[in-house]
N, C-alpha and C positions, 0 to 999 in steps of 0.2 A: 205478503210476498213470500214471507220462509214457507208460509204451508203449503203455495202452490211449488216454491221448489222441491220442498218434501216430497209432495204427492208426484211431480214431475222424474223423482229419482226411482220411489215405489216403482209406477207403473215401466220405468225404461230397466229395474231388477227384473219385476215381474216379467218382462217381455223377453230378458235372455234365457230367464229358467224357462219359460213358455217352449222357446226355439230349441234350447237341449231335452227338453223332457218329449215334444214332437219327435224327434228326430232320432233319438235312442229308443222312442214306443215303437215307430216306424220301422226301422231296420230288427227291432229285436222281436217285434210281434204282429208286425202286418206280412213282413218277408217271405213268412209264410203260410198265410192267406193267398186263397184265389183272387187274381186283380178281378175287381170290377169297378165301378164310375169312381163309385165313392172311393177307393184305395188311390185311384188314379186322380182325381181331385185334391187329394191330399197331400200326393207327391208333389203336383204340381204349385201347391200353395205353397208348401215347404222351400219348393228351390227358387220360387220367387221370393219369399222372405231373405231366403240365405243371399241372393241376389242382392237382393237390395243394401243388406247387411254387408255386404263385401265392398261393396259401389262407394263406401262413405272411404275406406283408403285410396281408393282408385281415383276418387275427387280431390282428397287434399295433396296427393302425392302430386298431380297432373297439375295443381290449379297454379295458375303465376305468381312470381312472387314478388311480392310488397314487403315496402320500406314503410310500419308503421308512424315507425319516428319522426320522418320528415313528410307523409304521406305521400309519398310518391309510387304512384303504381296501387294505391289502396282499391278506390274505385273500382279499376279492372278486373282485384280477388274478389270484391264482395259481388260483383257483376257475376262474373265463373262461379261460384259458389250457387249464388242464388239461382243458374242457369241448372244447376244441378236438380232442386229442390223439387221442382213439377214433373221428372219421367221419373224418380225415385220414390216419390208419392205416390204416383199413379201405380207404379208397378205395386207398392204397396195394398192399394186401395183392391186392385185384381186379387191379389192373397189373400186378403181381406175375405173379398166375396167368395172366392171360389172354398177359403175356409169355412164357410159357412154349411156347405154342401160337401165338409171331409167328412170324416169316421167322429160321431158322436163324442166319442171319449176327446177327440184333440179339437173340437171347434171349439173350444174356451183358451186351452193354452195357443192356438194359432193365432187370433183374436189379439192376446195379452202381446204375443210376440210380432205381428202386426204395428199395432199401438207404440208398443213399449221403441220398436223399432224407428217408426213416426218423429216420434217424441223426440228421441236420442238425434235422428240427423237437424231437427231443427233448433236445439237445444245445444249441440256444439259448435254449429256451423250460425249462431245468432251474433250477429255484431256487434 
C-alpha cells in the first residue's frame, strides 16, 4: 500500500510541474507562433486542465457541512463530493484527448498534468 501511495504522490508532483512547465512554454513560446489547430488545441487543453484544477476549491468550499463526530449530515458531503467526481473527470479525460493532438513538446507534460490532476481530486476527496 505505501508504494502505491508513493507512486500516487509522484504522479500528482509530476502533474503540477506537467501544468506549470505547459503553461510558461505556452505563454513564453507559442505567444508568438502563428495559431493554428495544434496551438489551439493546446490552449484549449490547458484551460481545461486549469478548470478542472480550480473546480477542486470550488467543490470543498460549496460542499455542506458535516458533523463527523456524531455523523450527522456525513452522507449528504460524501453524496456532494462524489457528485463532483464524474463532470470533473470528464472534463479531464477531454484534456486529456484533445492534449494528444497539442504541440509535440507538451503532449507528455499535459498527459502528466491530466493524470496527476485525476489522481489529486480522487485522492483527497477519498472517504
Amino acid at each position: 500500500m505505501a508504494v502505491v501511495n508513493a507512486v500516487v504522490v509522484v504522479l500528482v508532483l509530476l502533474g503540477a510541474a506537467g501544468l506549470v512547465y505547459s503553461w510558461f512554454f505556452y505563454l513564453a513560446q507559442m505567444k508568438k507562433e502563428p495559431s493554428d489547430w495544434r496551438t489551439r488545441a493546446t490552449l484549449v487543453s490547458l484551460l481545461l486542465v486549469s478548470l478542472a484544477v480550480l473546480l477542486w476549491p470550488v467543490m470543498l468550499v460549496l460542499a455542506p457541512r458535516a458533523d463527523w463526530g456524531s455523523g450527522a449530515g456525513v452522507g449528504h458531503q460524501i453524496e456532494w463530493v462524489e457528485a463532483w467526481h464524474r463532470p470533473v473527470l470528464r472534463i479531464l479525460l477531454v484534456a486529456f484527448v484533445l492534449g494528444l493532438f497539442a504541440r509535440p513538446k507538451l503532449i507528455l507534460p499535459i498527459a502528466f498534468a491530466c493524470v496527476g490532476a485525476a489522481l489529486f481530486l480522487l485522492a483527497s476527496t477519498a472517504c
